[in-house]
N, C-alpha and C positions, 0 to 999 in steps of 0.2 A: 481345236475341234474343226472337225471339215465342214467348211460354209456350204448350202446348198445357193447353186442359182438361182436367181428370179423363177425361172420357166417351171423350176422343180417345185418353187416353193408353191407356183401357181396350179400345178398339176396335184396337188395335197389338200392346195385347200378345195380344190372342187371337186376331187374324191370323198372327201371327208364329209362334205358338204351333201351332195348327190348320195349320200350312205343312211341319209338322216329318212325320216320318212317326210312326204311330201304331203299337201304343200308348204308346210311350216315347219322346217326346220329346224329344229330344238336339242342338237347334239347336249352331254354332258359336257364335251371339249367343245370352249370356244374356238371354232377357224380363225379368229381374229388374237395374232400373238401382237404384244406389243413392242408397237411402231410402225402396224402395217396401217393403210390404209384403208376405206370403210368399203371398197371393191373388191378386196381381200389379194392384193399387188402387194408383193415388200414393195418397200417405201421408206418414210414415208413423202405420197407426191408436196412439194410445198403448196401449204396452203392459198390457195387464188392461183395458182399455176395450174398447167392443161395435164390432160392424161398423157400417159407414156405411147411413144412406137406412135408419134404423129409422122406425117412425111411431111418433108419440106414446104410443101404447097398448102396442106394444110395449117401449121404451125405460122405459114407467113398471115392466111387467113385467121385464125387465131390472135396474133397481133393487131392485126386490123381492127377485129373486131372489138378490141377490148381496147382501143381508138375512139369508136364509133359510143361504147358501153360509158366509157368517162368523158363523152362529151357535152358539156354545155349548150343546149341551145338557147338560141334568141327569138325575137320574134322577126329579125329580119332573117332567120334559118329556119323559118315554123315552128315554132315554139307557140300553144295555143292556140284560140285567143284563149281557150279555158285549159287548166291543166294543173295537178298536181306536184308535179317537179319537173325541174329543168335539165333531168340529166337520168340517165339508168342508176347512175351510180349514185345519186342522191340517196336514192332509197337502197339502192342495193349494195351497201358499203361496209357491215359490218359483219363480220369481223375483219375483215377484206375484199376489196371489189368483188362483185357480185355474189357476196351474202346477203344475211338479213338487213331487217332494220328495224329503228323505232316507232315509225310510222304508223298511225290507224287511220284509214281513211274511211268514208264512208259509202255505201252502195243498197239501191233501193230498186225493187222490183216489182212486180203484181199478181196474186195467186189466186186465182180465183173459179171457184168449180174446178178444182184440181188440177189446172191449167195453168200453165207460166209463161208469163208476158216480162219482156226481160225492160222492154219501154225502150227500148235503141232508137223509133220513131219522137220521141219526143223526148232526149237526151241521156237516157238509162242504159249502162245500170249502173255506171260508176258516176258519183257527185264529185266534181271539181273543186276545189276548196281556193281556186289565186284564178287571176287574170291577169293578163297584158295590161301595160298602160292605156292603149289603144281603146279598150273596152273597159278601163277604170274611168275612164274619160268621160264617157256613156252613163255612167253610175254603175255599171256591173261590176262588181268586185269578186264575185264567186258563183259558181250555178246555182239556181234556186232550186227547192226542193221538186222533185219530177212527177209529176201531174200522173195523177193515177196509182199512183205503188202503196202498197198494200202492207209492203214488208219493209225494213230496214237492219240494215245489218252493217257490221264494221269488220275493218281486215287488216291482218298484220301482213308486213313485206314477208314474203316467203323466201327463203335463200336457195339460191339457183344452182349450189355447188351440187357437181352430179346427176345435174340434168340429162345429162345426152346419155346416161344409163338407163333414166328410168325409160328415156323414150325408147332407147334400140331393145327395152323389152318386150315380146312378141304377144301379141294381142291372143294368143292362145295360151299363152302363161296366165294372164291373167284371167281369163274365162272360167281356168283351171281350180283356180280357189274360190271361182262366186259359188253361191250357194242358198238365190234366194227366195227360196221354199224352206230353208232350214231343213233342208232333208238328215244331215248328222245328229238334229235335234239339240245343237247344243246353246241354240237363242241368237246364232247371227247368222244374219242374213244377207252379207256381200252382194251388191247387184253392181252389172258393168253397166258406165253410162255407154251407151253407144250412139256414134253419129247415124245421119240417114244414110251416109254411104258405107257403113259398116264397119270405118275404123273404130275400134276403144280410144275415150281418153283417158286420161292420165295424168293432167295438168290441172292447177287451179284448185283451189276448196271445195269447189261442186265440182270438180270432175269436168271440166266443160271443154280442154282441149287435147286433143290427140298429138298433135307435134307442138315440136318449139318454136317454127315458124308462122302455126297459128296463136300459139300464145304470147307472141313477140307482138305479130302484127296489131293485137288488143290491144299489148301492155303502151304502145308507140302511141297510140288514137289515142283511148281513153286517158292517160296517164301524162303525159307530153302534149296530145293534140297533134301528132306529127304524126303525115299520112304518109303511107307509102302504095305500092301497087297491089295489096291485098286489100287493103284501108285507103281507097283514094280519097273519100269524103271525110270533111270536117262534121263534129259534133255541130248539134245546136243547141240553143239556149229557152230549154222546155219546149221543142218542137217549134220554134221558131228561126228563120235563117238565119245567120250572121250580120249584123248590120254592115254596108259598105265601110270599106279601108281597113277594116280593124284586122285583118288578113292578108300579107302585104307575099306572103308570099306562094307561090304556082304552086299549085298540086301535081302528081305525088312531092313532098316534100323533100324525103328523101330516096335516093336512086336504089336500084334494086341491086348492086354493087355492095353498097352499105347497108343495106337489110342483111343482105346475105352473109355479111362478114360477124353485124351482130351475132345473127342465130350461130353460125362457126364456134363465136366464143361463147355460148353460153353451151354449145354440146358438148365441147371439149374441155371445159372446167372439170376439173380433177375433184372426183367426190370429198368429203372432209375427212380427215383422218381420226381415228378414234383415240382416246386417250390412253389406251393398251390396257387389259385384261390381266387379273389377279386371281387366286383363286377365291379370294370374297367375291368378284365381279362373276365371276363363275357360277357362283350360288344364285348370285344374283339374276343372273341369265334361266336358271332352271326353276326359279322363282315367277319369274315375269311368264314363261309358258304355263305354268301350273296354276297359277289364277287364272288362266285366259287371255293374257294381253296378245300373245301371237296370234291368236283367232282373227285377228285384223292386222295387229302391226307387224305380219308377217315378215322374220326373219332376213330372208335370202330372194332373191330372184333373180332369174338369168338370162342373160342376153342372147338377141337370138346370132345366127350364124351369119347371115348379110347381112347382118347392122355394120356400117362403116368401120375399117379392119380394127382401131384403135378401142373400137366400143364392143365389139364380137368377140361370142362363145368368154362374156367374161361374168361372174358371179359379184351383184350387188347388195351389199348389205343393207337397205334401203328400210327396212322395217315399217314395211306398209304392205297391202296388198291391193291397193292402188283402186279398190272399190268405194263403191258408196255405200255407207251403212248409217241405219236413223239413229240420232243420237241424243230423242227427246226432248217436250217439250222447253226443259229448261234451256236448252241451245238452242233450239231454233231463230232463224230468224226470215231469210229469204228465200223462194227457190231462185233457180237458176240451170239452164240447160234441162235437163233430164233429173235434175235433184229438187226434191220438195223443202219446204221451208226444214226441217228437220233431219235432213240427209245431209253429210258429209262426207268427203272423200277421204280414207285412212291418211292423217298427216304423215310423213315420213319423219324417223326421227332421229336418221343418219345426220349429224350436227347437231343434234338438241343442247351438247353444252353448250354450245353458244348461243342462246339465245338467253334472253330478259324475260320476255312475257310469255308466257302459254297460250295454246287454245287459237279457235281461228280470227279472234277479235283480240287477243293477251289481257283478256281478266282473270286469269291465274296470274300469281305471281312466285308460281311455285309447281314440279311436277308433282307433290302431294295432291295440291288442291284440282290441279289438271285433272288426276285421277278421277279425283273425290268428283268432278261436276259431269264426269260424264255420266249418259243414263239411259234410253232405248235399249238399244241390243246390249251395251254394256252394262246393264243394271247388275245382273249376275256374278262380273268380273268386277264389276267394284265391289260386291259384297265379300266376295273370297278374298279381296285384298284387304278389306275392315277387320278381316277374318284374321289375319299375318299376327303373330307377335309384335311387336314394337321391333323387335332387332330385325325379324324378318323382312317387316315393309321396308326399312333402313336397307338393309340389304338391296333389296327390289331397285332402291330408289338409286342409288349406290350407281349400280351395271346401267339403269337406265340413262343418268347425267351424264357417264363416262362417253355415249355413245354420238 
């Protein structure tokens, strides 16, 4: 049989794809044959390895960065004094550097008269769970709870494969499927968070950053304690300084050489690849639009044309639609940025077999139950899924793990 080339097989699937009606793409034919990967590229790219058609320069950046990603700090490299882990990769290791993890940590904020106060003035929004020697010395073992918040809420490590997809998608893709009037009438209501200077985000469970290098520059502060030229300033300890020495090392901590090489490797992480499609997974796929689940975790999305050449004009299976939609009092917990205590950002659920726990805190311990606990806008979509036969929902759940 005559193999087709890459180029070919990539010009089929985004015909294919672009054939569907928009913005949710719900072909009968899955574009994803198995072994491709979840950007719809034969493949498949190895897992924790970078996308295809890097160039030299960047690929050397790419290495670096994922250097910079598995490194260790100390507290004589800024490490602290408060901080959750010692390394990117701590958290971000499973299934392979810069995936998920096991991780919950904690984060607390203040809502009040409809307003969000994220408490950054007085060491919010992320709680620190370790300290430095230096400030165990002190008696401080961990950050105390943050004076004023209102809200509290917990968070699983998010896995970063296929990051630099979801950013090179263009803020007019996404605008393209808000909808928050409900004008289609069909109970959701997608809204973009938007910055003051107009970009969309795209990052984070609330929606809270537009690129990678601002959600880097957070994950570095809050997460590490390690500043750099975005983040010069150290946290403090419920709005109070640092006690002297306990910070031995100059700010920014680290160079903007080594920011930069992070952010590299997290854009060019090669999306996760999917477990490849059957024709049960197929049902399964026409299952999951027909209860409603595409209504947010929108199928496909696509890159724009000067996104960096490696990430352009390319088609991601990302299954989100990268909005904010409420998702009821039973989840709520914080706001944060532009999201009320009860708004979430569509999870992506390109990698979902690899994960453990569900949901944006993993008290699922199952994509059943996942289903099952959502509720706002998706009240409707879980009932048509109660609704499934028993083989059906199997089915459902089936295409959903594979992905």
């Amino acid at each position: 049989m005559r193999r087709l080339n890459p180029y070919t097989s990539v010009l089929i699937v985004v015909v294919s794809v672009t054939a569907c009606d928009r913005p949710s793409p719900t072909s009968p034919t899955d574009p994803l044959a198995s072994g491709q990967s979840a950007d719809g590229f034969a493949g498949p790219f190895r897992l924790g390895g970078p996308v295809g058609f890097l160039s030299l320069d960047q690929r050397r950046l790419f290495d670096r960065g994922r250097v910079m990603f598995t490194n260790t700090f100390t507290p004589a490299t800024g490490l602290g004094p408060l901080f959750n882990a010692s390394s990117c990769a701590e958290c971000h290791g499973l299934p392979v550097v810069g995936g998920g993890g096991t991780q919950v940590e904690t984060h607390m904020t203040a809502f009040v008269n409809g307003s969000c106060d994220a408490l950054e003035a007085v060491g919010g929004q992320v709680v620190q769970d370790s300290a430095t020697p230096a400030l165990q010395a002190l008696g401080v073992f961990r950050e105390p709870p943050i004076p004023g918040a209102t809200g509290t809420g917990h968070r699983t490590t998010p896995s970063l494969l296929g990051f630099g997809l979801l950013e090179a998608v263009p803020d007019q893709e996404i605008l393209a499927h808000a909808d928050p009037n409900d004008a289609n009438g069909d109970g959701i209501r997608g809204r973009a968070s938007i910055e003051p200077d107009g970009r969309v985000d795209r990052f984070g469970k609330k929606d809270v950053a537009p690129t990678i290098d601002a959600f880097l520059a957070d994950a570095f502060i809050y997460e590490m304690g390690i500043t750099d030229s975005a983040e010069p300033d150290e946290q403090t300890i419920a709005g109070q300084p640092l006690p002297p020495g306990v910070d031995p090392t100059p700010d920014p901590e680290i160079t903007q050489d080594d920011f930069r090489a992070t952010v590299a490797f997290v854009r060019y992480l090669a999306p996760p690849p999917t477990a490849g499609f059957g024709f049960t997974d197929r049902q399964g796929r026409l299952l999951f639009s027909r209860v409603g689940c595409a209504a947010c975790h929108t199928p496909a999305l696509f890159t724009a044309g000067d996104a960096p050449r490696p990430l352009a004009n390319r088609v991601v299976f990302a299954y989100s639609d990268l909005l904010l939609h409420d998702m009821g009092p039973q989840l709520a917990d914080i706001c944060l940025g532009n999201a009320t205590p009860a708004e979430f950002r569509t999870e992506p659920l390109m990698g979902i077999r690899y994960k453990v726990a569900y949901l944006h805190d993993g008290r699922a311990t199952s994509i059943d139950q996942a289903i099952q606990l959502h509720g706002g806008e998706a009240s409707g979509v879980v009932a048509r899924y109660l609704a499934l036969s028993p083989f059906a929902r199997a089915t459902l759940l089936r295409f959903v793990s594979r992905l």
